[in-house]
LUMLUM-529241 format. One record per residue (C-alpha): residue number from 1; residue in one letter; chain; z, y, x. Coordinates in steps of 0.05 Angstrom, whole numbers, plus 5000, padded with zeros to 4 digits. Layout:
N
SITE:k:r:c:up:north:east
SITE:NUM:a:A:Z:Y:X
...
This chain:
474
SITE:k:r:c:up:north:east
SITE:1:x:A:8807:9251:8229
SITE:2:x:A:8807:9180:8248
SITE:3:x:A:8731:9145:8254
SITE:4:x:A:8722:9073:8242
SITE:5:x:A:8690:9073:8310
SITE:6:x:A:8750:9096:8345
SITE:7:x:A:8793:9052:8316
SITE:8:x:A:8845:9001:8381
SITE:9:x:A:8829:8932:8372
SITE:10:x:A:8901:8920:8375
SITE:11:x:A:8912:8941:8311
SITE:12:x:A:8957:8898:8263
SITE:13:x:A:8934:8865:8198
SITE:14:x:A:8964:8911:8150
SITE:15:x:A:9028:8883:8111
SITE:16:x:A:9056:8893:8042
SITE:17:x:A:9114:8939:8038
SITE:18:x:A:9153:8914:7988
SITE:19:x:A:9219:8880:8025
SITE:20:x:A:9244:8815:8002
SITE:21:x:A:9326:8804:8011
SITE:22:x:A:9374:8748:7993
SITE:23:x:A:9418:8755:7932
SITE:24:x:A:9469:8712:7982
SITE:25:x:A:9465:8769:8037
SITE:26:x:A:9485:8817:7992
SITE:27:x:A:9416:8839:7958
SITE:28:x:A:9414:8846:7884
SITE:29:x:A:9447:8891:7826
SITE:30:x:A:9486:8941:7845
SITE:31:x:A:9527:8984:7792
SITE:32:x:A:9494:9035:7795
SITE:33:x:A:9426:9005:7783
SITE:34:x:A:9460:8939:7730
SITE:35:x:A:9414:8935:7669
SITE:36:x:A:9452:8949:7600
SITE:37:x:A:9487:8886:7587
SITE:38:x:A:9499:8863:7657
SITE:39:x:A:9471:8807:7655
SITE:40:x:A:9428:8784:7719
SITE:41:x:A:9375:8727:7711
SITE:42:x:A:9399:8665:7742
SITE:43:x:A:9372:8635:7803
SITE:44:x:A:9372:8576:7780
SITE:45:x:A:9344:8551:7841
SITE:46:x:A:9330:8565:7919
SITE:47:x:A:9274:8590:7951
SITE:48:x:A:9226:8525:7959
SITE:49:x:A:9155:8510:7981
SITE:50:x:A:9099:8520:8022
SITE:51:x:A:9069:8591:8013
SITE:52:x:A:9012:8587:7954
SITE:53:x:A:9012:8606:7882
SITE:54:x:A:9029:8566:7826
SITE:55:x:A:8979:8506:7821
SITE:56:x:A:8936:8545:7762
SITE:57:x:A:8859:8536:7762
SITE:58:x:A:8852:8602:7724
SITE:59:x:A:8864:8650:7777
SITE:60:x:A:8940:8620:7802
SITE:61:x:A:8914:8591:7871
SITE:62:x:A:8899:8519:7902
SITE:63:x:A:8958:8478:7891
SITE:64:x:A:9007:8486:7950
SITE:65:x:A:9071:8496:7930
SITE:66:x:A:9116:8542:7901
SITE:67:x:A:9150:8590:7954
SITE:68:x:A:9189:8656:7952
SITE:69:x:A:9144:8687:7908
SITE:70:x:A:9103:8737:7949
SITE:71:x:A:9157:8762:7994
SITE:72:x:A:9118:8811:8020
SITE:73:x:A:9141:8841:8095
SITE:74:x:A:9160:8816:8163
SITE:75:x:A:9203:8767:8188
SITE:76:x:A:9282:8783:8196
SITE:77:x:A:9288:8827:8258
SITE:78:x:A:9223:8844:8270
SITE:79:x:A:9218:8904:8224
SITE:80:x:A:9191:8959:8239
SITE:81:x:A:9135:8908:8276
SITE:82:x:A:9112:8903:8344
SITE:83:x:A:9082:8971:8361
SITE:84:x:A:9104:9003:8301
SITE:85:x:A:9149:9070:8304
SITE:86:x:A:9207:9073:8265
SITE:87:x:A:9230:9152:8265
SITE:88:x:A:9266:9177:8210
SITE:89:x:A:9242:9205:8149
SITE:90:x:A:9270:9249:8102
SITE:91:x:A:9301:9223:8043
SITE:92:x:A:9291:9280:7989
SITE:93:x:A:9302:9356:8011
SITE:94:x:A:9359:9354:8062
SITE:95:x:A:9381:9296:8082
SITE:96:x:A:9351:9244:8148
SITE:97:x:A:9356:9171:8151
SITE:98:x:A:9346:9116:8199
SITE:99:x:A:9308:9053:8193
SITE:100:x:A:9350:8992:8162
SITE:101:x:A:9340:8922:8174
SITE:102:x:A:9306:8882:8121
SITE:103:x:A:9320:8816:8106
SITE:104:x:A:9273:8765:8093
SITE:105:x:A:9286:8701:8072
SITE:106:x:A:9234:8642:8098
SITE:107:x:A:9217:8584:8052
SITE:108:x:A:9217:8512:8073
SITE:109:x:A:9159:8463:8071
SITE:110:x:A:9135:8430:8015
SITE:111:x:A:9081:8402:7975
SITE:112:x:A:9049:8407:7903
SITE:113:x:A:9041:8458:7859
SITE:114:x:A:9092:8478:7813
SITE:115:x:A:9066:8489:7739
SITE:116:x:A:9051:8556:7714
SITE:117:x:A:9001:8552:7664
SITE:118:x:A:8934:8597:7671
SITE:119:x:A:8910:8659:7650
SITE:120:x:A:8896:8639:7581
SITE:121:x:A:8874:8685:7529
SITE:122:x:A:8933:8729:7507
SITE:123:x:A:8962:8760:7448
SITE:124:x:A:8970:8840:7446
SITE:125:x:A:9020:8862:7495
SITE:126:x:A:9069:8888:7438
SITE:127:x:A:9084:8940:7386
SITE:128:x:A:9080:9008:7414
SITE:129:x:A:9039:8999:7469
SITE:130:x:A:8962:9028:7470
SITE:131:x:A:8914:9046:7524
SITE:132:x:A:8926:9107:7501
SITE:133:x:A:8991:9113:7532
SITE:134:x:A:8959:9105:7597
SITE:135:x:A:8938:9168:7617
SITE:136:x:A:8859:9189:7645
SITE:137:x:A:8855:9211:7717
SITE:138:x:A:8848:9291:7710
SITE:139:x:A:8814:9348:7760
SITE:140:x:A:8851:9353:7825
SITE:141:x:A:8881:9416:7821
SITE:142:x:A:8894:9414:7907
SITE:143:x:A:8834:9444:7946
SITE:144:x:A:8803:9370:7975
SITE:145:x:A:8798:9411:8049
SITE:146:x:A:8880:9432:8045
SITE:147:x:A:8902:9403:8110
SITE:148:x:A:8978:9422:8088
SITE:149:x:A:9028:9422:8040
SITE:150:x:A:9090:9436:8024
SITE:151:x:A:9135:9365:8020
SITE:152:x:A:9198:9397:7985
SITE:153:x:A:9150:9424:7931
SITE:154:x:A:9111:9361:7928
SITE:155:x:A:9164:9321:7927
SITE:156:x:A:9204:9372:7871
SITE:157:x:A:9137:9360:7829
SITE:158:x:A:9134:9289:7830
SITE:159:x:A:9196:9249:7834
SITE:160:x:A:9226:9256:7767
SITE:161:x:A:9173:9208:7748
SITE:162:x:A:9188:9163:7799
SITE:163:x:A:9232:9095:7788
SITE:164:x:A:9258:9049:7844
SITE:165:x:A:9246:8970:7827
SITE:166:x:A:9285:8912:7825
SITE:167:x:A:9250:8849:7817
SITE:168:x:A:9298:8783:7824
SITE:169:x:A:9252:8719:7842
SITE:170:x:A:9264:8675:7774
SITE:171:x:A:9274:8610:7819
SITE:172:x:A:9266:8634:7894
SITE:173:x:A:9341:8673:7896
SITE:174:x:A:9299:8725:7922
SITE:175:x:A:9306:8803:7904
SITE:176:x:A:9242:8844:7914
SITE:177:x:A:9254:8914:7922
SITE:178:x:A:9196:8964:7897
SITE:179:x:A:9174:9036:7871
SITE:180:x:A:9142:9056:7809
SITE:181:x:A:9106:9111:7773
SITE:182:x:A:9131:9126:7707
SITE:183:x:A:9054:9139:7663
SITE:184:x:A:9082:9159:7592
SITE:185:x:A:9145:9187:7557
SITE:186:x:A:9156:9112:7522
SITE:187:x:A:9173:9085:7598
SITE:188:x:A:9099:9053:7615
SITE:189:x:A:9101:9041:7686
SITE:190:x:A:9050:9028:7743
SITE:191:x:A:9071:8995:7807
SITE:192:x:A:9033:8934:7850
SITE:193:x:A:9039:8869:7822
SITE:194:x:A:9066:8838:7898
SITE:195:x:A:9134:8887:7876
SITE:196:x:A:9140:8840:7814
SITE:197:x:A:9100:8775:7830
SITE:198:x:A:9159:8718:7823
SITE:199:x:A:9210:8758:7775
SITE:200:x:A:9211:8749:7697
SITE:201:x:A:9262:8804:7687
SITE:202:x:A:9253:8865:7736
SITE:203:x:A:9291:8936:7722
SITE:204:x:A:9272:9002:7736
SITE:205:x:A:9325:9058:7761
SITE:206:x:A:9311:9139:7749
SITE:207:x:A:9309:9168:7808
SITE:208:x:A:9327:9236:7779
SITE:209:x:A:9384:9203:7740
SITE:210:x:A:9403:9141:7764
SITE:211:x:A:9396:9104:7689
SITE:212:x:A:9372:9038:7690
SITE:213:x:A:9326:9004:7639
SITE:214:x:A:9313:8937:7633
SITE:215:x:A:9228:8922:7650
SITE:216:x:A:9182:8889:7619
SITE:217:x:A:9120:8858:7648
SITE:218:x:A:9065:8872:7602
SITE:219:x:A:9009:8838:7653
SITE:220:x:A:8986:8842:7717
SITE:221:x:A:8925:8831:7767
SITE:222:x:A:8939:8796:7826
SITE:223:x:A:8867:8802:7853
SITE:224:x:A:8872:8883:7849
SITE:225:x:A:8952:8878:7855
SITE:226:x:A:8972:8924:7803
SITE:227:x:A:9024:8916:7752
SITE:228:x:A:9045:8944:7691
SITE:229:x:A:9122:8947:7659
SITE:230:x:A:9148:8979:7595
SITE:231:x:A:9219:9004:7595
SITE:232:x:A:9256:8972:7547
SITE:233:x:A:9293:9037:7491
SITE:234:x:A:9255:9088:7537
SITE:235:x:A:9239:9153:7507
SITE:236:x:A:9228:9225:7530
SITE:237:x:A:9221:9205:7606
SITE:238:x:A:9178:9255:7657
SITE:239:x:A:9116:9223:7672
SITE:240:x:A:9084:9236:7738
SITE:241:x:A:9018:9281:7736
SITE:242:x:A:8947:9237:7756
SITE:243:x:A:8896:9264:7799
SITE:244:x:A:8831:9241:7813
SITE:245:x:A:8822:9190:7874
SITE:246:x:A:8739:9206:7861
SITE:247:x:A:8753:9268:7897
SITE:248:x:A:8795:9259:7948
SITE:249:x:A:8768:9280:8024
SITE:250:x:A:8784:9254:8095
SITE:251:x:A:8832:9305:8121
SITE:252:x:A:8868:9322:8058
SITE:253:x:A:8934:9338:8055
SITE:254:x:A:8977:9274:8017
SITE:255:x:A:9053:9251:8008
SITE:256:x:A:9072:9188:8004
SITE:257:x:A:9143:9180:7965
SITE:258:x:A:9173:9114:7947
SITE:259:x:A:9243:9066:7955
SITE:260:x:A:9247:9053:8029
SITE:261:x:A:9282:8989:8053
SITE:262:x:A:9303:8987:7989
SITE:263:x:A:9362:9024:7990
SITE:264:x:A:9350:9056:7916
SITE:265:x:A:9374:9134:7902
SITE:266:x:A:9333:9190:7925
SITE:267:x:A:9258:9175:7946
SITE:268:x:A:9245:9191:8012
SITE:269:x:A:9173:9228:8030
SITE:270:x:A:9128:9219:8091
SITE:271:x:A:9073:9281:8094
SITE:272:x:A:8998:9257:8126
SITE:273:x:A:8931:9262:8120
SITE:274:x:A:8875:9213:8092
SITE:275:x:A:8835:9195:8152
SITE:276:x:A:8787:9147:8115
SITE:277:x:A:8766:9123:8053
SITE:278:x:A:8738:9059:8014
SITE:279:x:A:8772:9019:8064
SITE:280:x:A:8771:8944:8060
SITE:281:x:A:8845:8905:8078
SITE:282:x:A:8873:8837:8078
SITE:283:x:A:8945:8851:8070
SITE:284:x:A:8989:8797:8100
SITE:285:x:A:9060:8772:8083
SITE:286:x:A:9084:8747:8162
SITE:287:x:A:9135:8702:8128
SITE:288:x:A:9089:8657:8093
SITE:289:x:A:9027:8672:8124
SITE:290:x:A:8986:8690:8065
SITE:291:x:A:8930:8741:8058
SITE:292:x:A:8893:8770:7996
SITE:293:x:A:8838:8825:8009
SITE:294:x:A:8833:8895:7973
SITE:295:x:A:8780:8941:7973
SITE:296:x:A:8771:9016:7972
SITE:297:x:A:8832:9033:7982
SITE:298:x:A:8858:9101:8018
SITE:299:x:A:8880:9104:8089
SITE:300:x:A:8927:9151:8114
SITE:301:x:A:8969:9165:8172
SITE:302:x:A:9031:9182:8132
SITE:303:x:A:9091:9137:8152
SITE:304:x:A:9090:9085:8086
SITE:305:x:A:9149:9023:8086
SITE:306:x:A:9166:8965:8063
SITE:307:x:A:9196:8995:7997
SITE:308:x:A:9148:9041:7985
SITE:309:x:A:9099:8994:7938
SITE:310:x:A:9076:9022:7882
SITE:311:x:A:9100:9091:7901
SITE:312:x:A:9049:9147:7889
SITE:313:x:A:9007:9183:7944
SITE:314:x:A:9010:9249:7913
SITE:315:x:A:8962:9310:7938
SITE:316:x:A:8986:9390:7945
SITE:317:x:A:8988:9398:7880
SITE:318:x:A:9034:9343:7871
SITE:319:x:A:8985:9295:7832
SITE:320:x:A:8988:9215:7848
SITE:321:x:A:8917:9204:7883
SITE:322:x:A:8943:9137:7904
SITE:323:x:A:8986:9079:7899
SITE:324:x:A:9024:9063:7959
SITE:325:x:A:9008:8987:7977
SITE:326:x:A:9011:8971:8049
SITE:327:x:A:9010:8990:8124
SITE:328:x:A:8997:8962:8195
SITE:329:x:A:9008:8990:8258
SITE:330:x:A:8966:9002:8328
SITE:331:x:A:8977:9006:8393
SITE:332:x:A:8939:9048:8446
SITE:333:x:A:8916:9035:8515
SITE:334:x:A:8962:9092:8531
SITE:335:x:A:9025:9058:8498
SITE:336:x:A:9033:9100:8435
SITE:337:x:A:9028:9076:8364
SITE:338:x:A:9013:9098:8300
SITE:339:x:A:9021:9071:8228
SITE:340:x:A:8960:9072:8187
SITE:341:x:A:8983:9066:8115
SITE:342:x:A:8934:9045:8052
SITE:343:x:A:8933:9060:7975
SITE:344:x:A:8898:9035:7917
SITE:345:x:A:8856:9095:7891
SITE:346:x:A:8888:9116:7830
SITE:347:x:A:8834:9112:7781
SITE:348:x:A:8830:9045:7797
SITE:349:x:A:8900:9029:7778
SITE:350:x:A:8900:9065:7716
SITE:351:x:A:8841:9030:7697
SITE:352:x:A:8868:8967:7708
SITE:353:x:A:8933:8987:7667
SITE:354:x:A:8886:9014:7607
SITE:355:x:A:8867:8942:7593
SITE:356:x:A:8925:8914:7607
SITE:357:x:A:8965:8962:7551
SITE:358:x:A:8900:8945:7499
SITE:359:x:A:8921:8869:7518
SITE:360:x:A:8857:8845:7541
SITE:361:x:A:8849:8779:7585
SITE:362:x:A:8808:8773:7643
SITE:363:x:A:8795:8729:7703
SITE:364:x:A:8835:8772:7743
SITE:365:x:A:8884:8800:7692
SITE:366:x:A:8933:8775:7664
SITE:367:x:A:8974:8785:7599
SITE:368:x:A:9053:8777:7594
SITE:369:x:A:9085:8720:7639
SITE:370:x:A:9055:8656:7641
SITE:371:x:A:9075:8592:7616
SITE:372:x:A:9114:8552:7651
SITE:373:x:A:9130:8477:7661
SITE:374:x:A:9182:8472:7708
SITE:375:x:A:9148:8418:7757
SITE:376:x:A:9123:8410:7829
SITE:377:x:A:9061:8367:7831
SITE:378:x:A:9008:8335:7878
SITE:379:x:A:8962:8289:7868
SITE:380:x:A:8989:8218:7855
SITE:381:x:A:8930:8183:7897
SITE:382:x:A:8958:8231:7960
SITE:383:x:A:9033:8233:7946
SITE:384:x:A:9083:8290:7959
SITE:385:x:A:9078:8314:8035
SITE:386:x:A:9133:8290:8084
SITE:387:x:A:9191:8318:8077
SITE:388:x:A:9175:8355:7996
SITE:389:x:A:9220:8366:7953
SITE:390:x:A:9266:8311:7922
SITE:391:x:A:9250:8257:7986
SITE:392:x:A:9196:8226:7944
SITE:393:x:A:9126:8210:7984
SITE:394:x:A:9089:8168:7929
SITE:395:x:A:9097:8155:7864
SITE:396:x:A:9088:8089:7812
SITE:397:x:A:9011:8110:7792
SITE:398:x:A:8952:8118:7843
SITE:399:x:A:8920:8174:7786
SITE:400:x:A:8949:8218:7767
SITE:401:x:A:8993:8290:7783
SITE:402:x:A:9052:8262:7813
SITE:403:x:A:9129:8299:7798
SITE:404:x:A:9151:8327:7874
SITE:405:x:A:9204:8366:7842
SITE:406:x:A:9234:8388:7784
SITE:407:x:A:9264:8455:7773
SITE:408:x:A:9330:8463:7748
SITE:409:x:A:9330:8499:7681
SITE:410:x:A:9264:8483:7658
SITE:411:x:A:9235:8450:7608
SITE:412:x:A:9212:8392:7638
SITE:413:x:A:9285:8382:7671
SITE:414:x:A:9309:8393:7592
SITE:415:x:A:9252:8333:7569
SITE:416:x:A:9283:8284:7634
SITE:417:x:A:9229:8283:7680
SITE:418:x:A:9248:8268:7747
SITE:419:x:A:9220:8276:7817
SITE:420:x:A:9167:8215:7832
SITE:421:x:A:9149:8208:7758
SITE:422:x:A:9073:8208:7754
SITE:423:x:A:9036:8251:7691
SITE:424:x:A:8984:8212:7665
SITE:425:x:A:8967:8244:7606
SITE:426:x:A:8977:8318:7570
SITE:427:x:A:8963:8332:7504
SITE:428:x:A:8929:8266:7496
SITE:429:x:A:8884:8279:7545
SITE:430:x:A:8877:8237:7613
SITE:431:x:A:8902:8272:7672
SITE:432:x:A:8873:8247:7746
SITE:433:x:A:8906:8300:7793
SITE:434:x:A:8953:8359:7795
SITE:435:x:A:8898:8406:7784
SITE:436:x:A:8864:8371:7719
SITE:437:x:A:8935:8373:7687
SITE:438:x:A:8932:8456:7695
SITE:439:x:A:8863:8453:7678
SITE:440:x:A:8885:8417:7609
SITE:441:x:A:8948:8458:7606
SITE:442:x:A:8914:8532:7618
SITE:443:x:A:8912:8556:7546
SITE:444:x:A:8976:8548:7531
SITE:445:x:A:9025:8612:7521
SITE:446:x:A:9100:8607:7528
SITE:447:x:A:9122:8575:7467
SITE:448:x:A:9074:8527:7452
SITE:449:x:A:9096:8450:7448
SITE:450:x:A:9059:8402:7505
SITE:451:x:A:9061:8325:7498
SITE:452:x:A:9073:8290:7559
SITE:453:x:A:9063:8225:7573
SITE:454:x:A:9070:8195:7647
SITE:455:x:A:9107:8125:7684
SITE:456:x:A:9182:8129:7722
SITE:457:x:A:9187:8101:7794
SITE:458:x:A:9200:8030:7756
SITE:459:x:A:9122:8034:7732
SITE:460:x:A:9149:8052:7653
SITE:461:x:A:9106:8092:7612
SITE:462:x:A:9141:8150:7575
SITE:463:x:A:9126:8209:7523
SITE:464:x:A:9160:8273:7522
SITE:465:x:A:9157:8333:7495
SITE:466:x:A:9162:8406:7530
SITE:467:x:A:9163:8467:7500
SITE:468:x:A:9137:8519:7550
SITE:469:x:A:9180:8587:7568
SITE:470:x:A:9154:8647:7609
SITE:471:x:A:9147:8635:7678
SITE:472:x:A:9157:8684:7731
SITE:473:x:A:9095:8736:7748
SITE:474:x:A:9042:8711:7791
C-alpha cells in the first residue's frame, strides 16, 4: 500500500485519458463503428481558440475562447509521458498489444468567448427516461481485503456492458475517443463528461457485438465530470453490475477495463490494487493547459490510458467500484516509475446520473446540450486579442460584446453577422460586455428566438433575429 507520506515529489499532475485525434489524420468513423444512417456530423469548422469554456456565466467558464473542446491527453509524441511506462496490456483473454501513438491536435490563439448559452433551467430529459433506470449502488459481493483476482473472469463478468465512445468535436474537427458503462437494458449510459465535452452527436459501439447506436446526451456535470447518454432504439442490452465505492479498502483487488488509444474492439484490462482513497486531483489537459479539480476519487496502481475514460474499475466480483478518469505518472530517485491511476467513486456517479435521468438543473449539472449562438466575443471596450479570429482588433462601439468570429453553420452566420460587428443589445436589453450578453442570454434553450440588435464596422445599427440550436457539450 502506497502512503500519502511516501509519495516522490516528482510525480506528474494527473491527466485525462480520453485521447483526442484529427478526423484529417485518419480519426473518426470507421465501418464497423458508422451509426445507422451513416451520416457523420459535419465539422463545420477547425479547431480554434484559446483553451477556456464557452463564455457562459452559469457554470461555462470566464470568457476565453473556444478551443478543441477538452482534448484531454498529452501532446503528439509525448505519450506515454515523461516517466511513464508503457508495457503492454492485454486486450481481452489472449491477445497483447503495444502502446500506439495518440494524436493530438493543438489549437491556435484566440480571443472571446464563443456563445453557448448557460445552464438554464431545463425541460425533462425525454420520454422513457427515469431515475429509476439508473440503478442503486448494491453490497460488494468481493471480500474488501481480496488482494487478487482473477482478470479473465472479471473481465468475462463485466464487458458485455461495456461500450467504446466516439465523440466528434461539433466545430473543433476533433474526434474524442472514450469508454462507457452501459446502466439499464433501454441503453442508459455513464461515462465522464471530458469523453463527450465538445460533441453534439457521440455513438456508442458494443463491445460484445460490435453494433453501434447513435448517443444521446441527456446532461452532464462538468464540475464532477460525469456524463450521461441514452442509446437511441436500444433494448435488451447487458448492463454492467454496481458495487458499492462506500466500501471499498486500500489494498483491494480492482480491474480497470476501458478503449485504450482508442482503437475500439475488445477492451483491454489492467489488474491493481487501490492504494488510497478520497484523493483530491487536478486533472490537466497538456495541450491546452487547463486544470479542473476532483475530489474523492480512488487511486490505484492499475495501468489506466488515455481511452480508458469512463471505463469501470470493477472489484473480484466483477462489480464497477469506479469510473476510470485519469492518471499521472512518478518517477523515483532510483529511476523507476509507476502510474498511479484515479476513479470517480461510483456512487457518486450514479448519483449524479439519477438527477440527471429525473431532468433536474443544477449549478453544476446540466440538462441536454446548450444553446448555442454561433459567435466569438470579447468585450468591445478591449477588442479581440492580436492575432483572433477573423483579423479584427476593435470594433465600431466602445460598449459592448464585440463579434471576433463567427462560426460557419450557425445561426448567427444564417442572421449575417460578421466578425467586428459589435452586440449592443439582446432581447431588448442593453448589453456592455461579452459576459452581460450570456448573462441576458442564459435562460434560453435551443429553440427559442433571440433579438439582436448591434452596429457593422461602418457604425450602422442593425436587428436580427437568431433562433438558437444545440450547441456542443460543455
Amino acid at each position: 500500500m502506497m502512503e500519502q507520506n511516501e509519495r516522490d515529489s516528482d510525480q506528474q499532475l494527473p491527466e485525462y485519458v480520453s485521447p483526442w485525434q484529427s478526423r484529417e489524420a485518419g480519426a473518426g468513423y470507421s465501418s464497423a463503428s458508422e451509426p445507422p444512417g451513416g451520416e457523420e456530423p459535419a465539422a463545420e469548422y477547425g479547431a480554434a481558440g484559446a483553451p477556456g469554456g464557452y463564455g457562459s456565466a452559469s457554470g461555462y467558464g470566464p470568457p476565453a475562447g473556444y478551443g478543441p473542446p477538452a482534448g484531454y491527453g498529452v501532446p503528439p509524441g509525448t505519450y506515454p509521458a515523461p516517466g511513464m511506462p508503457g508495457p503492454p496490456r492485454r486486450r481481452g483473454p489472449g491477445g497483447i498489444i503495444a502502446l500506439l501513438l495518440v494524436i493530438l491536435v493543438a489549437a491556435g490563439g484566440g480571443a472571446g468567448a464563443v456563445i453557448a448559452l448557460g445552464n438554464s433551467p431545463a425541460p425533462a430529459t425525454g420520454a422513457g427516461v427515469s431515475p429509476g433506470d439508473v440503478p442503486a449502488p448494491g453490497n460488494n459481493a468481493a471480500p474488501a481485503g481480496s488482494a487478487s483476482l482473477n482478470s479473465q473472469a472479471v473481465a468475462s463478468e463485466v464487458e458485455p456492458g461495456v461500450v467504446d465512445i466516439s465523440a466528434p468535436g461539433r466545430y473543433s474537427g476533433l474526434v474524442s475517443a472514450g469508454t462507457g458503462m452501459v446502466l439499464s437494458p433501454n441503453g442508459l449510459v455513464l461515462t465522464n463528461n471530458h469523453v463527450i465535452s465538445g460533441t453534439t452527436s457521440p455513438t456508442a459501439t458494443l463491445v460484445s457485438s460490435g453494433r453501434s447506436y447513435r448517443a444521446r446526451i441527456l446532461g452532464y456535470d462538468s464540475t464532477h465530470d460525469v456524463a450521461l447518454l441514452q442509446l437511441q432504439g436500444a433494448s435488451g442490452l447487458k448492463t454492467v453490475s454496481v458495487g458499492n465505492s462506500s466500501q471499498v479498502k486500500a489494498g483491494q483487488a480492482v480491474l480497470a477495463i476501458g478503449n485504450a488509444e482508442g482503437q475500439g474492439g475488445p477492451p483491454t484490462v489492467a489488474p491493481g490494487q487501490v492504494t488510497a482513497l478520497n484523493q483530491t486531483i487536478s486533472p490537466s489537459d497538456q495541450a491546452t493547459g487547463t486544470t479542473e479539480t476532483l475530489h474523492g476519487t480512488i487511486e490505484t496502481n492499475a495501468q489506466i490510458q488515455q481511452g480508458d475514460s469512463g471505463g469501470p474499475l470493477a472489484n473480484a466480483a466483477g462489480q464497477v467500484v469506479g469510473m476510470d478518469t485519469a492518471a499521472s505518472s512518478s518517477q523515483s530517485l532510483g529511476g523507476g516509475s509507476a502510474i498511479s491511476g484515479f476513479a470517480i467513486p461510483i456512487n457518486q456517479a450514479l448519483s449524479i446520473a439519477r438527477q440527471i435521468a429525473a431532468g433536474h438543473a443544477s449549478t453544476a449539472v446540466h440538462i441536454g446540450l446548450p444553446a448555442f449562438i454561433g459567435v466569438q466575443v470579447a468585450d468591445a471596450a478591449t477588442g479581440c486579442q492580436s492575432g483572433g479570429f477573423g483579423g479584427t482588433g476593435s470594433g465600431s462601439a466602445s460598449s459592448g460584446a464585440l463579434i471576433c468570429q463567427v462560426i460557419q453553420g450557425t445561426p448567427a452566420a444564417g442572421a449575417g453577422l460578421s466578425a467586428g460587428d459589435v452586440i449592443t443589445a439582446a432581447d431588448g436589453q442593453a448589453v456592455a460586455s461579452a459576459s452581460s450578453l450570456t448573462a441576458i442570454t442564459g435562460g434560453l434553450r435551443p429553440g427559442a428566438t433571440l433579438s439582436i440588435t448591434y452596429t457593422d464596422t461602418n457604425g450602422a445599427a442593425h436587428t436580427a433575429r437568431v433562433t438558437l440550436v444545440p450547441g456542443p457539450a460543455k
